[in-house]
N, CA, C and O atoms as CSV, one atom per row, in Angstrom:
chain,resi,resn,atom,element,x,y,z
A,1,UNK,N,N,16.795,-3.840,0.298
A,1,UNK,CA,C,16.809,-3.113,1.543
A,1,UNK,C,C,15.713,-3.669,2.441
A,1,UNK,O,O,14.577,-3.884,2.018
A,2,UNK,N,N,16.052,-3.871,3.560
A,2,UNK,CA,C,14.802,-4.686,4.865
A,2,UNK,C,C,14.933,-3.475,5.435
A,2,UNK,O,O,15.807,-2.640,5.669
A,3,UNK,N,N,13.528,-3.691,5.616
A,3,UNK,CA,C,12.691,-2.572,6.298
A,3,UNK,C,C,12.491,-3.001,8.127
A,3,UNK,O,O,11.785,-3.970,8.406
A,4,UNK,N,N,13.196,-2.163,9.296
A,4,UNK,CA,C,13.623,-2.804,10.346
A,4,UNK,C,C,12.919,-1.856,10.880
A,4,UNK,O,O,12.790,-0.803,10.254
A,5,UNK,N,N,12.131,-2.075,12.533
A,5,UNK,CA,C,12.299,-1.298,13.275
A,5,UNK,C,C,10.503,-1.286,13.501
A,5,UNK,O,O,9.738,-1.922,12.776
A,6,UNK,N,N,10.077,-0.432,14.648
A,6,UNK,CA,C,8.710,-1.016,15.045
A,6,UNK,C,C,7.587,-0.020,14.261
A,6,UNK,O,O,6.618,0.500,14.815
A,7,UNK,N,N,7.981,0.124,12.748
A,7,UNK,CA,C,6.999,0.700,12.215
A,7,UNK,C,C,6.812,-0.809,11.206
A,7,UNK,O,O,5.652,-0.861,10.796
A,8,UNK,N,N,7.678,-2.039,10.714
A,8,UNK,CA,C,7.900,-2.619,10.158
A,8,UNK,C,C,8.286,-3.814,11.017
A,8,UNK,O,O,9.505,-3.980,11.061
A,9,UNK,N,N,7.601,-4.645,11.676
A,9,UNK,CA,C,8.511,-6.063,12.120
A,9,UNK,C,C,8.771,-7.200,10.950
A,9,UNK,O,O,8.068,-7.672,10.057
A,10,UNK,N,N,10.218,-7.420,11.426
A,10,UNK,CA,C,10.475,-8.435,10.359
A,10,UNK,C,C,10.193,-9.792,10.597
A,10,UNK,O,O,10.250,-10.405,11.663
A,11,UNK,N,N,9.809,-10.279,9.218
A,11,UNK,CA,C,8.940,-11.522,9.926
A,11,UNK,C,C,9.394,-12.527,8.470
A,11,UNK,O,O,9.500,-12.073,7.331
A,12,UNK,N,N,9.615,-13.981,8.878
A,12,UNK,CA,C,10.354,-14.569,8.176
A,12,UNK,C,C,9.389,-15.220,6.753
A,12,UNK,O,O,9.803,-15.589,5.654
A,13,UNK,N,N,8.125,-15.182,7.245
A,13,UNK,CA,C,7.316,-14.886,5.803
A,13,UNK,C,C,7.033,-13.875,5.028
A,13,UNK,O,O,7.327,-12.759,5.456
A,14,UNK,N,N,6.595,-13.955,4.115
A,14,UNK,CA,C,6.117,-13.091,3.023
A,14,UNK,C,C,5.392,-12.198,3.285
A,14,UNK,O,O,4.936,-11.439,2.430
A,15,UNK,N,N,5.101,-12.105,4.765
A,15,UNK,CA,C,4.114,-10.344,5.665
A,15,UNK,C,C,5.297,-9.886,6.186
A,15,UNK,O,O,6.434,-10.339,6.315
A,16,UNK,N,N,4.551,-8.559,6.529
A,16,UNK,CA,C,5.085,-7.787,7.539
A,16,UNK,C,C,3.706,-7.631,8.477
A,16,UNK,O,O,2.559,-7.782,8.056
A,17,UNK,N,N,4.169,-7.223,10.124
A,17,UNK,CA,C,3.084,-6.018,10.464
A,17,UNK,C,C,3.488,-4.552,10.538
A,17,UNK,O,O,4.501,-3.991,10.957
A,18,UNK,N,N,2.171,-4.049,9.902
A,18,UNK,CA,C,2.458,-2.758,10.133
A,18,UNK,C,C,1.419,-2.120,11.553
A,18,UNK,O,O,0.201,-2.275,11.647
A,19,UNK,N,N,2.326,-1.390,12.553
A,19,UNK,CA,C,1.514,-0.580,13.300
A,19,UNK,C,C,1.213,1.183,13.171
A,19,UNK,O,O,1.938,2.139,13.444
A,20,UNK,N,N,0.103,1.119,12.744
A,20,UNK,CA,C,-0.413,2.329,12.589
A,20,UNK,C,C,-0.503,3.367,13.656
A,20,UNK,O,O,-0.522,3.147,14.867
A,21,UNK,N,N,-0.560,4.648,12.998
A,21,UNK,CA,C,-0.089,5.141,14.591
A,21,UNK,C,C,-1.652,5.541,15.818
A,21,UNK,O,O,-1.790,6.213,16.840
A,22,UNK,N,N,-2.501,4.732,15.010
A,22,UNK,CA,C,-3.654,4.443,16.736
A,22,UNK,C,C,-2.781,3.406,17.301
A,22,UNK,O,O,-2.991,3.567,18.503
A,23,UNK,N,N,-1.775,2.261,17.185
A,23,UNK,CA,C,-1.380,1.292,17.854
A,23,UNK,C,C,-2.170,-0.007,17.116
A,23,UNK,O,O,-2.015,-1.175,17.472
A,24,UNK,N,N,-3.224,0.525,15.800
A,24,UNK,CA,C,-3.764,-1.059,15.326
A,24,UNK,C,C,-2.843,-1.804,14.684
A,24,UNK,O,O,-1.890,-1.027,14.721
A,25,UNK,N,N,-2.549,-2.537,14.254
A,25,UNK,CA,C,-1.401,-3.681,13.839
A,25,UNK,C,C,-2.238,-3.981,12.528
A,25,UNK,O,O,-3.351,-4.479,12.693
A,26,UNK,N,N,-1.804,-3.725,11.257
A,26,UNK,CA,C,-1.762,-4.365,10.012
A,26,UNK,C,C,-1.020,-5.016,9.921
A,26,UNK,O,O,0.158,-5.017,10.278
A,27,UNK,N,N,-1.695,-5.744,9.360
A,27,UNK,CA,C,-0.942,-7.839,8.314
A,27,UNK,C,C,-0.758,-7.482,6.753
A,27,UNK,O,O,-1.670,-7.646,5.942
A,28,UNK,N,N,0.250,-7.082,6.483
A,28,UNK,CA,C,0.748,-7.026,5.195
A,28,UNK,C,C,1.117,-7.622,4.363
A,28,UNK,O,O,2.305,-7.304,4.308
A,29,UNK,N,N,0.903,-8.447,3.474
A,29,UNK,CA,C,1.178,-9.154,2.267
A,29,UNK,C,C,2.242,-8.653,1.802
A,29,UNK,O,O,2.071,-7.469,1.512
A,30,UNK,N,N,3.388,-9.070,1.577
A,30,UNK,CA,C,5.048,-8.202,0.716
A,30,UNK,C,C,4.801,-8.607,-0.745
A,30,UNK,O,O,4.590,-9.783,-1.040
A,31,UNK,N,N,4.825,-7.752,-1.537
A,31,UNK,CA,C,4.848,-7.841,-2.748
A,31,UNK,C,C,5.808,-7.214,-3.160
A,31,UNK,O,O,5.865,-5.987,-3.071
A,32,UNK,N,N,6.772,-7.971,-3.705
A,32,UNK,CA,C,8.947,-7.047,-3.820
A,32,UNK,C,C,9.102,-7.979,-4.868
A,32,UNK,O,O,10.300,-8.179,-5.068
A,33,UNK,N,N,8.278,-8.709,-5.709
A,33,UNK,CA,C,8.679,-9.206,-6.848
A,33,UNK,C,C,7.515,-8.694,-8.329
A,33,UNK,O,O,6.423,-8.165,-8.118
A,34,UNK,N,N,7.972,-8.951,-9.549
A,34,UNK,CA,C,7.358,-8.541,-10.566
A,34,UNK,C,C,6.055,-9.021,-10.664
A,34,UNK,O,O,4.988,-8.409,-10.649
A,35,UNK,N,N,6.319,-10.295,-10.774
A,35,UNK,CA,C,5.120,-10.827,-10.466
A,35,UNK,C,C,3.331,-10.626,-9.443
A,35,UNK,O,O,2.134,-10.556,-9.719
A,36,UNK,N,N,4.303,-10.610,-8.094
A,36,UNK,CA,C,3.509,-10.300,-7.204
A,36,UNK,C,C,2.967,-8.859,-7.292
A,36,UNK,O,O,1.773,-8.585,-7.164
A,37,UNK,N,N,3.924,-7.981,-7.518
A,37,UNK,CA,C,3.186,-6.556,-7.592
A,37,UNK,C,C,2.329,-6.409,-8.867
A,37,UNK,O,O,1.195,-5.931,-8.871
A,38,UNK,N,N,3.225,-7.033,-10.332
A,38,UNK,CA,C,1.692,-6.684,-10.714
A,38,UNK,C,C,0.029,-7.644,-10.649
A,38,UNK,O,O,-0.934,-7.409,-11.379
A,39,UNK,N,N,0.088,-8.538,-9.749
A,39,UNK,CA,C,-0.932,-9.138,-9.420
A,39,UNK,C,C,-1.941,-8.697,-8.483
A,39,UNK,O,O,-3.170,-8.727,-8.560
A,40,UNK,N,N,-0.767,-8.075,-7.132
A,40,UNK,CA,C,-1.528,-7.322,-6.346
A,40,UNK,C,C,-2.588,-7.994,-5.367
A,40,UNK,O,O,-2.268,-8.906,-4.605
A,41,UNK,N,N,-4.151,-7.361,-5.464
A,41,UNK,CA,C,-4.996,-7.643,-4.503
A,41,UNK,C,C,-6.377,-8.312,-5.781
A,41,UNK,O,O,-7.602,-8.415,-5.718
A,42,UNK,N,N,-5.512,-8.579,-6.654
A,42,UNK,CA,C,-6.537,-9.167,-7.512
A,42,UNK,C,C,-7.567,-10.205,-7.900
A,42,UNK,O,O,-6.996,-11.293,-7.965
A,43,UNK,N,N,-8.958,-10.319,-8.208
A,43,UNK,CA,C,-9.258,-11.725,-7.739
A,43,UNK,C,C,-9.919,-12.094,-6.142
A,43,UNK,O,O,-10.738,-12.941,-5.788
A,44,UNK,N,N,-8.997,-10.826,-5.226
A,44,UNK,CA,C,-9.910,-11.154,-3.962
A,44,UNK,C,C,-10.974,-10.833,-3.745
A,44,UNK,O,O,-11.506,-9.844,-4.249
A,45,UNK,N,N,-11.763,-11.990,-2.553
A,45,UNK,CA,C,-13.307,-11.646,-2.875
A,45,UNK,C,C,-13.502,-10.200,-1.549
A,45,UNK,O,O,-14.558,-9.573,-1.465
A,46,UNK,N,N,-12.671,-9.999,-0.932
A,46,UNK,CA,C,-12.468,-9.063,0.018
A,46,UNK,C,C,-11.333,-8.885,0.755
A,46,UNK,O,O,-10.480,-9.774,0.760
A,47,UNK,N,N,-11.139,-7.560,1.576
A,47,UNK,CA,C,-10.075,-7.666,2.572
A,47,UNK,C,C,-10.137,-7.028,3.770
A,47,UNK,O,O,-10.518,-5.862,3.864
A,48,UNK,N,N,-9.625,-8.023,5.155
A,48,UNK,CA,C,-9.824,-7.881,6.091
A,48,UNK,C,C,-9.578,-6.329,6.906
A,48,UNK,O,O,-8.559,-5.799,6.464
A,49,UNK,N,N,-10.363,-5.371,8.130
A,49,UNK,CA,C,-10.011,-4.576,8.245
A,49,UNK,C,C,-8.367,-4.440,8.532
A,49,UNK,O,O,-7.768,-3.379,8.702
A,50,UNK,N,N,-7.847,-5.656,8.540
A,50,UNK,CA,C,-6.792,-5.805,9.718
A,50,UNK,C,C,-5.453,-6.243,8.507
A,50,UNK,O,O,-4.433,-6.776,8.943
A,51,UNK,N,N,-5.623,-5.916,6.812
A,51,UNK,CA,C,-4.969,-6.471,6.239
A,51,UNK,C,C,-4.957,-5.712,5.329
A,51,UNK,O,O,-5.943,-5.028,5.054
A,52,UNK,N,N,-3.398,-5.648,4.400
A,52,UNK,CA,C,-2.825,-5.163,3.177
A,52,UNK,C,C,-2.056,-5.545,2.591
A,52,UNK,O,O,-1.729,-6.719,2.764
A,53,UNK,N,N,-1.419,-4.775,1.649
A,53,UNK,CA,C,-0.609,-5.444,1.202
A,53,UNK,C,C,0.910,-3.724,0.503
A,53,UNK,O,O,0.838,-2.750,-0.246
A,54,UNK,N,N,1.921,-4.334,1.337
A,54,UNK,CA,C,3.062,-3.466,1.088
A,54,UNK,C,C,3.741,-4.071,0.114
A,54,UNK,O,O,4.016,-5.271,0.137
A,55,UNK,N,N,4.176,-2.971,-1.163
A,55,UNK,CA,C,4.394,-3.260,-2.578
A,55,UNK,C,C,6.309,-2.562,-1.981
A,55,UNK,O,O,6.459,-1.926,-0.938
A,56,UNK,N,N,6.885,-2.735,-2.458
A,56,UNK,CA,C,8.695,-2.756,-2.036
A,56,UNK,C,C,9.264,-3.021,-3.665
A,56,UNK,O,O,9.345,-4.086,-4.277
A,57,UNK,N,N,9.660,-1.463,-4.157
A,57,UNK,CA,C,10.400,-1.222,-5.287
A,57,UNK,C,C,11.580,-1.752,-5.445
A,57,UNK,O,O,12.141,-1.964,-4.370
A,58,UNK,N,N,12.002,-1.962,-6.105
A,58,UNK,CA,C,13.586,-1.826,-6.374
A,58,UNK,C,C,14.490,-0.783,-6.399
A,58,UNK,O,O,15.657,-0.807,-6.010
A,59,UNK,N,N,13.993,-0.046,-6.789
A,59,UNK,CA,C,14.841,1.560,-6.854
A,59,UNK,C,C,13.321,2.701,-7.006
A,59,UNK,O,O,12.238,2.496,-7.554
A,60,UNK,N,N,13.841,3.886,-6.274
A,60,UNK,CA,C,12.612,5.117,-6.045
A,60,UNK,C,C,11.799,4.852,-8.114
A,60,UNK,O,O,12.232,4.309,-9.130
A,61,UNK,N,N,10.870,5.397,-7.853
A,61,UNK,CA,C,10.300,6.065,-9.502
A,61,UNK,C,C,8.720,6.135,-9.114
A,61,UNK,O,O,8.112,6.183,-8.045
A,62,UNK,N,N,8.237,6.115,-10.865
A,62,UNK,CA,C,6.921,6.233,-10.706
A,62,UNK,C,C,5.693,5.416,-11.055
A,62,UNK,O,O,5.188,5.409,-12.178
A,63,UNK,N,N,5.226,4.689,-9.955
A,63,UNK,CA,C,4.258,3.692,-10.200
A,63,UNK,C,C,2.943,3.615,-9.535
A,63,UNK,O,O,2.627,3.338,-8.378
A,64,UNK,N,N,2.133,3.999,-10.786
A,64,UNK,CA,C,1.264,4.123,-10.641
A,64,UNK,C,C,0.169,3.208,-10.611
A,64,UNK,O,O,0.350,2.410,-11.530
A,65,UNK,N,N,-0.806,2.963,-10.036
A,65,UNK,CA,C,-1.570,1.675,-9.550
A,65,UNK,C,C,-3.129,1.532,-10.623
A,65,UNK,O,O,-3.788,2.526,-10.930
A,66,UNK,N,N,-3.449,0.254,-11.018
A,66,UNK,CA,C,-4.828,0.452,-11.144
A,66,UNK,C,C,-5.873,-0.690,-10.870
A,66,UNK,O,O,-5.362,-1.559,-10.163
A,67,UNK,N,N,-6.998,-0.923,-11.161
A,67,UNK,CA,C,-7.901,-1.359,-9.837
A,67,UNK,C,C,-8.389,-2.537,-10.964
A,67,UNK,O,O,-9.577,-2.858,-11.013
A,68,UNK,N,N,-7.542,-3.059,-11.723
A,68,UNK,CA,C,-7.973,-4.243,-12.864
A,68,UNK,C,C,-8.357,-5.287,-11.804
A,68,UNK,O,O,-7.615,-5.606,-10.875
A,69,UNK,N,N,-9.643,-5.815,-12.036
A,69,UNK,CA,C,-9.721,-7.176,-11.484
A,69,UNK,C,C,-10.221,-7.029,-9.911
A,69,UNK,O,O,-10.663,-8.049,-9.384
A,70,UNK,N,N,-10.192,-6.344,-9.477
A,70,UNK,CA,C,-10.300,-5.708,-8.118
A,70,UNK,C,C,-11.553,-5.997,-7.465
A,70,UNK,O,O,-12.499,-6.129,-8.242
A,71,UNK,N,N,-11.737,-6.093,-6.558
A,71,UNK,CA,C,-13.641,-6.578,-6.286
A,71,UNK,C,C,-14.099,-5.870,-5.024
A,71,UNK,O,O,-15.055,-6.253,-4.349
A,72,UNK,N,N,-13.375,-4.844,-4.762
A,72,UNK,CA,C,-13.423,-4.015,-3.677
A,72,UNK,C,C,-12.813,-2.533,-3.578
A,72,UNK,O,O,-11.751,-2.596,-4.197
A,73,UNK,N,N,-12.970,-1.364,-3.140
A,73,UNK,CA,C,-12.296,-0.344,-3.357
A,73,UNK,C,C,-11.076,-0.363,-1.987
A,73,UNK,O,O,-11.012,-1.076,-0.986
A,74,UNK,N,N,-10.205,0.754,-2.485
A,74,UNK,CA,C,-8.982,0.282,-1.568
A,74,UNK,C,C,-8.258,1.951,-1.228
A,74,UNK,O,O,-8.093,2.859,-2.044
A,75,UNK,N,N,-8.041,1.945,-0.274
A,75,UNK,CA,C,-6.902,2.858,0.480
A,75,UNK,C,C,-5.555,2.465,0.182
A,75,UNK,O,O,-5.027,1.401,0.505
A,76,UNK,N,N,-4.997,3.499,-0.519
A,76,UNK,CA,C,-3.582,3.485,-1.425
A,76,UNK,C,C,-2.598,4.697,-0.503
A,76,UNK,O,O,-2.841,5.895,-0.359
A,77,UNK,N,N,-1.633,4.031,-0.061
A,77,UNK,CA,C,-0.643,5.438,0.006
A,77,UNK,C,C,0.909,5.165,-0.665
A,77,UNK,O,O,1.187,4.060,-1.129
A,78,UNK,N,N,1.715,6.096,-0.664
A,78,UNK,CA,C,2.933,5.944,-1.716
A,78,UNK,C,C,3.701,6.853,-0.602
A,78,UNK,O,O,3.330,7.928,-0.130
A,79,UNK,N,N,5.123,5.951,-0.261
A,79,UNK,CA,C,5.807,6.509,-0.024
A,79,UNK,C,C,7.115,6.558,-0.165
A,79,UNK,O,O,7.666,5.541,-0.585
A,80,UNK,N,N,7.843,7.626,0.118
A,80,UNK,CA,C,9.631,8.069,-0.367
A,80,UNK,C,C,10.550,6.861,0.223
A,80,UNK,O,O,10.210,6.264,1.244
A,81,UNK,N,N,11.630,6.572,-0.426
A,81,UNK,CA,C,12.669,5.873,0.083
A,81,UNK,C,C,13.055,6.756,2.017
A,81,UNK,O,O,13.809,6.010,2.641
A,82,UNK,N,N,12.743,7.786,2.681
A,82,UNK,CA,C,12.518,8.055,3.881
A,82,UNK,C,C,10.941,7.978,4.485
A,82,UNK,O,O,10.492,8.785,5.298
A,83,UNK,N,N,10.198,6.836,3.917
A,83,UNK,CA,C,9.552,6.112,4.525
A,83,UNK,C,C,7.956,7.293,4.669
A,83,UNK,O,O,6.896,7.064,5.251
A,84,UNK,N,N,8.400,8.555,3.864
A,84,UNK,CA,C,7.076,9.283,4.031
A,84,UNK,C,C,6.165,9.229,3.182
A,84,UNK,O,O,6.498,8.997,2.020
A,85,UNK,N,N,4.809,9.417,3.492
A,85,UNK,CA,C,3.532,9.465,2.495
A,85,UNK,C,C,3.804,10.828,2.040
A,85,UNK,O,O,3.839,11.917,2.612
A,86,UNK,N,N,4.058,10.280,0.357
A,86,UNK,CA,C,3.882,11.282,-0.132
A,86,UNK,C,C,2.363,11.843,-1.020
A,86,UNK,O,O,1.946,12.969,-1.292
A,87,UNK,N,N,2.010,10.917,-1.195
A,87,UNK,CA,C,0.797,10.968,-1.935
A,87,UNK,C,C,-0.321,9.169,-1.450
A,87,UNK,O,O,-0.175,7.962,-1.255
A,88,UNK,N,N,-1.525,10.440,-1.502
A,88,UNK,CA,C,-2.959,9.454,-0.834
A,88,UNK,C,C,-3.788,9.150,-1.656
A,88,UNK,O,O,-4.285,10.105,-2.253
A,89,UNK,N,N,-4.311,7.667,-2.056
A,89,UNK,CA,C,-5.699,7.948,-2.778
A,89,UNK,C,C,-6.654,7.074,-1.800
A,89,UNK,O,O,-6.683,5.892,-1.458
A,90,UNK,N,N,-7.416,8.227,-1.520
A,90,UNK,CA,C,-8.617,7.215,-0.541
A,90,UNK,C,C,-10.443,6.393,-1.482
A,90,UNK,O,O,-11.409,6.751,-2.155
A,91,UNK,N,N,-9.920,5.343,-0.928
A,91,UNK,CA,C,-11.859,5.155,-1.474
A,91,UNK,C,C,-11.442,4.632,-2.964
A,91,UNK,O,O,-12.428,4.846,-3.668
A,92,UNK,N,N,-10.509,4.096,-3.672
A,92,UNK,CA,C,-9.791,4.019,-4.958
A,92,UNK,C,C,-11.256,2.847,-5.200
A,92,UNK,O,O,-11.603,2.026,-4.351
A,93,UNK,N,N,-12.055,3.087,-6.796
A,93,UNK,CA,C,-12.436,2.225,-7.128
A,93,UNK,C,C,-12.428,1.369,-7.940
A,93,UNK,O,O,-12.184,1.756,-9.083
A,94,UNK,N,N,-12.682,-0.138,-7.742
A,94,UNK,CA,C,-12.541,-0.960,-8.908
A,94,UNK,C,C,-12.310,-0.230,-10.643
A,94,UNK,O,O,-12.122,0.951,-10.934
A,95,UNK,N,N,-12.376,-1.005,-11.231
A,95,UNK,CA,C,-12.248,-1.050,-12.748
A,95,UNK,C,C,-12.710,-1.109,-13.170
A,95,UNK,O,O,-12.419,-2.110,-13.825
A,96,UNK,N,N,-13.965,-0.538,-13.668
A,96,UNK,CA,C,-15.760,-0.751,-14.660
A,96,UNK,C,C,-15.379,-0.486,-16.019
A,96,UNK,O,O,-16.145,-0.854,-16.909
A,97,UNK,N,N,-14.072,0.228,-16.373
A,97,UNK,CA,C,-14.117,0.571,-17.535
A,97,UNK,C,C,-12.791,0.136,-18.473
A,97,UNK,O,O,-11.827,-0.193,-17.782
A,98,UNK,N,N,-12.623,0.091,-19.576
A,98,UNK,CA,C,-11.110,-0.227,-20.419
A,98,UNK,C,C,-10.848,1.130,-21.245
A,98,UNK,O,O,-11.394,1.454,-22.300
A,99,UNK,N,N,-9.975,1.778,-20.581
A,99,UNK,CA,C,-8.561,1.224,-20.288
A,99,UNK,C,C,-9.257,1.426,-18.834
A,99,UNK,O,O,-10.413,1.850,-18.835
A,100,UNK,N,N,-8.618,1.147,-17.581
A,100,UNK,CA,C,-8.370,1.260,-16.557
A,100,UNK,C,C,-8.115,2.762,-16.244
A,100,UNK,O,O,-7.517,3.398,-17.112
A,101,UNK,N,N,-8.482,3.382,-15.149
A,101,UNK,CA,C,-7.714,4.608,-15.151
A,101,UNK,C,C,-6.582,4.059,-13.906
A,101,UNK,O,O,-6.682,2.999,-13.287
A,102,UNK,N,N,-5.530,5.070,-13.751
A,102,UNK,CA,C,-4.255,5.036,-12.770
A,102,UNK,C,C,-4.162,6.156,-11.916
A,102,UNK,O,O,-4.360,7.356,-12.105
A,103,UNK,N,N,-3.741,5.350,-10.720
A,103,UNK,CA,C,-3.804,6.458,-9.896
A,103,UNK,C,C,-2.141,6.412,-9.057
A,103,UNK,O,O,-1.493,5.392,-8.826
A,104,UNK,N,N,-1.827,7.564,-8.787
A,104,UNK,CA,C,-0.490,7.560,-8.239
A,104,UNK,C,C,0.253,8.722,-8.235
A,104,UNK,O,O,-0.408,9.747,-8.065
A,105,UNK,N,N,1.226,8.825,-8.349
A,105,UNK,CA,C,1.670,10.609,-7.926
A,105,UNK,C,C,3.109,10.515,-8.919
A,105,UNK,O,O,3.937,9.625,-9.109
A,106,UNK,N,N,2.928,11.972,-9.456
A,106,UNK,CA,C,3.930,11.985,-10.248
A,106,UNK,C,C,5.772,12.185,-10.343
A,106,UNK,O,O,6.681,12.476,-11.121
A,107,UNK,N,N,5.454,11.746,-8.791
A,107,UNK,CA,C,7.279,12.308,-8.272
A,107,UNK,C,C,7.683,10.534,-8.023
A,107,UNK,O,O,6.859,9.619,-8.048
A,108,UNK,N,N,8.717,10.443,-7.860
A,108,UNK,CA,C,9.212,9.371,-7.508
A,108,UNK,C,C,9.090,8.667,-5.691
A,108,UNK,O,O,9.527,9.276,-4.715
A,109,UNK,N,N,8.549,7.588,-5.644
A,109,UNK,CA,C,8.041,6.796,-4.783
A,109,UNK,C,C,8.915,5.225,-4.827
A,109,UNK,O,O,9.278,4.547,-5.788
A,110,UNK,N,N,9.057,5.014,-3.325
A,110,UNK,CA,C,9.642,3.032,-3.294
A,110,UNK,C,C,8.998,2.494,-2.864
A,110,UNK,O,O,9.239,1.288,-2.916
A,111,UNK,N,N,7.267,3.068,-1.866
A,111,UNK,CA,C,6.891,2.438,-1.267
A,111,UNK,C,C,5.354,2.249,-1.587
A,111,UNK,O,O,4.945,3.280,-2.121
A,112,UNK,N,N,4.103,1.065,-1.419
A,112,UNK,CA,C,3.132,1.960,-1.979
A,112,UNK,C,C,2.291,0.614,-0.852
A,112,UNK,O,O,2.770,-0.518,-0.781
A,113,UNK,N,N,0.609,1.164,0.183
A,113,UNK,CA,C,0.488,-0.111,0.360
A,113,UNK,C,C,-0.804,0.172,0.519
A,113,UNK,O,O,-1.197,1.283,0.874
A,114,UNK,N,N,-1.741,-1.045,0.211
A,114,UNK,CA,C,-3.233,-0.854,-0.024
A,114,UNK,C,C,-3.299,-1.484,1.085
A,114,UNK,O,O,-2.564,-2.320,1.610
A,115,UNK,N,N,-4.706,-0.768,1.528
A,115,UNK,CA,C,-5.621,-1.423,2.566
A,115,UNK,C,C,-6.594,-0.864,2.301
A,115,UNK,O,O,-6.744,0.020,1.457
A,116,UNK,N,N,-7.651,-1.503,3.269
A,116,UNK,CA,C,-9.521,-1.301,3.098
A,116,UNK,C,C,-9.725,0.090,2.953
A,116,UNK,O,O,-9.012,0.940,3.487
A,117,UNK,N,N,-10.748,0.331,2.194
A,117,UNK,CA,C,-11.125,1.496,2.087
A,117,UNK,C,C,-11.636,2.137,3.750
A,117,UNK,O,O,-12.378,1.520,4.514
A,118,UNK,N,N,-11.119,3.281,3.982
A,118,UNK,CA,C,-11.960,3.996,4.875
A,118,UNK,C,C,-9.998,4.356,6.331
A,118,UNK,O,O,-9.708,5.125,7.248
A,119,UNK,N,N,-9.718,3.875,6.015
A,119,UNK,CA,C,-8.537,3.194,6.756
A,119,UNK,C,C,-7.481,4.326,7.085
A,119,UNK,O,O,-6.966,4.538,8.183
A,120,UNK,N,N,-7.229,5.133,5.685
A,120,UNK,CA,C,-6.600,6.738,5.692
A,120,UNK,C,C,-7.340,7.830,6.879
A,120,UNK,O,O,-6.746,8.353,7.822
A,121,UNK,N,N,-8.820,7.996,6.516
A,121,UNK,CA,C,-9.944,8.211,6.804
A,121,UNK,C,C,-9.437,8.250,8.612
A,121,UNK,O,O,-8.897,9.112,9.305
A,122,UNK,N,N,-9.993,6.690,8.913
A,122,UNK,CA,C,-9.916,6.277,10.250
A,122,UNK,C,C,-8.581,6.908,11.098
A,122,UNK,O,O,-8.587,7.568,12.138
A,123,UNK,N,N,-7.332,6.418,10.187
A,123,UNK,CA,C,-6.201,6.358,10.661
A,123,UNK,C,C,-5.489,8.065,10.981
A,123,UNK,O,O,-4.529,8.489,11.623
A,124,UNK,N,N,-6.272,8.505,10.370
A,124,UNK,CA,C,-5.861,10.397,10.041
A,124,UNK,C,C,-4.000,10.236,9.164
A,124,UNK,O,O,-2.893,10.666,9.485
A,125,UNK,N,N,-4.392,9.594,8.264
A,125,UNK,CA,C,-2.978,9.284,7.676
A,125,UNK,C,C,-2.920,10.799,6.330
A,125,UNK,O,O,-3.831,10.996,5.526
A,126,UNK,N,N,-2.186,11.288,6.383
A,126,UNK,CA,C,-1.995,12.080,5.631
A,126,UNK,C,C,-0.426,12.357,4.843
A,126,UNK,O,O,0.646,11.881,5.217
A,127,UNK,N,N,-0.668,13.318,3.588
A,127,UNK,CA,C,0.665,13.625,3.026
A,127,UNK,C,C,1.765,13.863,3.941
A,127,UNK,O,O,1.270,14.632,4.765
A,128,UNK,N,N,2.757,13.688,4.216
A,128,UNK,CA,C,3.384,14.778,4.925
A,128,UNK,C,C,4.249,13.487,6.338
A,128,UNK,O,O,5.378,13.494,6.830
A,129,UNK,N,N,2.983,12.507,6.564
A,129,UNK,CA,C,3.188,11.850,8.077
A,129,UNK,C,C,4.511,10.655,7.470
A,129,UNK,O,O,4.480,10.065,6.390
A,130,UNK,N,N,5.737,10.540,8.664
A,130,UNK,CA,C,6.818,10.182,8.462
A,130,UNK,C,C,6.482,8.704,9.470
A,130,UNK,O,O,6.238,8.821,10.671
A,131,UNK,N,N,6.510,7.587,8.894
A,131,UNK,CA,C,6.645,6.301,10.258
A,131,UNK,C,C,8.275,6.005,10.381
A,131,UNK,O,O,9.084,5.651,9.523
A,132,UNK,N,N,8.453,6.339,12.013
A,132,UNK,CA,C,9.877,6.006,12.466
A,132,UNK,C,C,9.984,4.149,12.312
A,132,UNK,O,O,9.262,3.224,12.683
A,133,UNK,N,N,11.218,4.242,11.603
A,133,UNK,CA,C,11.325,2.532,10.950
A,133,UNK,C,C,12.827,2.869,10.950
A,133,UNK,O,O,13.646,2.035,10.566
């Protein structure tokens, strides 16, 4: 399923932008393969205010995220096949410990996309908010 419309421009690489609803424009990394999602934001030495990365299921369920490898804390949201946040984790931190803990929501989700910590915060993004796409 392509994600169309000016919450999502389609773009013939491996990003999207996303515009948030101040009008700032996120650079999204697509992660819609096995691989890529479970690799994630791993390994990076940081990430830009202006950058994330949108994870694209295959079918709704429950996937839950964790911060292995991570070198920065991150703004997580999860949302429904109708494009809503259903669940927020703000300020998510790295991985200091084994096992990892997970964070994520226990209902079924297709959508899930990290950005910089503080970003939910900034953005007043909450449960509930629907982006027209």
């Amino acid at each position: 399923m392509g994600l169309r419309g000016a919450w999502f421009a389609e773009a013939a690489s491996p990003q999207r932008t996303l515009t948030l609803p101040s009008g700032r424009p996120l650079t999204l990394e697509v992660a819609d393969t096995p691989e890529t999602r479970q690799r994630g934001l791993m390994f990076r030495p940081a990430l830009a205010k202006n950058q994330g990365m949108l994870f694209i299921f295959e079918k709704p369920g429950h996937y839950r995220f964790w911060m292995k490898n991570c070198k920065f804390p991150l703004d997580i949201l999860w949302l429904n096949t109708d494009h809503e946040i259903i669940y927020v984790s703000e300020n998510t931190p790295p991985c200091t410990q084994d096992p990892c803990p997970q964070y994520g929501p226990d209902v079924n989700t297709r959508y899930a996309i990290e950005m910089q910590a503080g970003t939910i915060k900034r953005e007043r993004l909450k449960v509930g908010t629907k982006f027209p796409f």
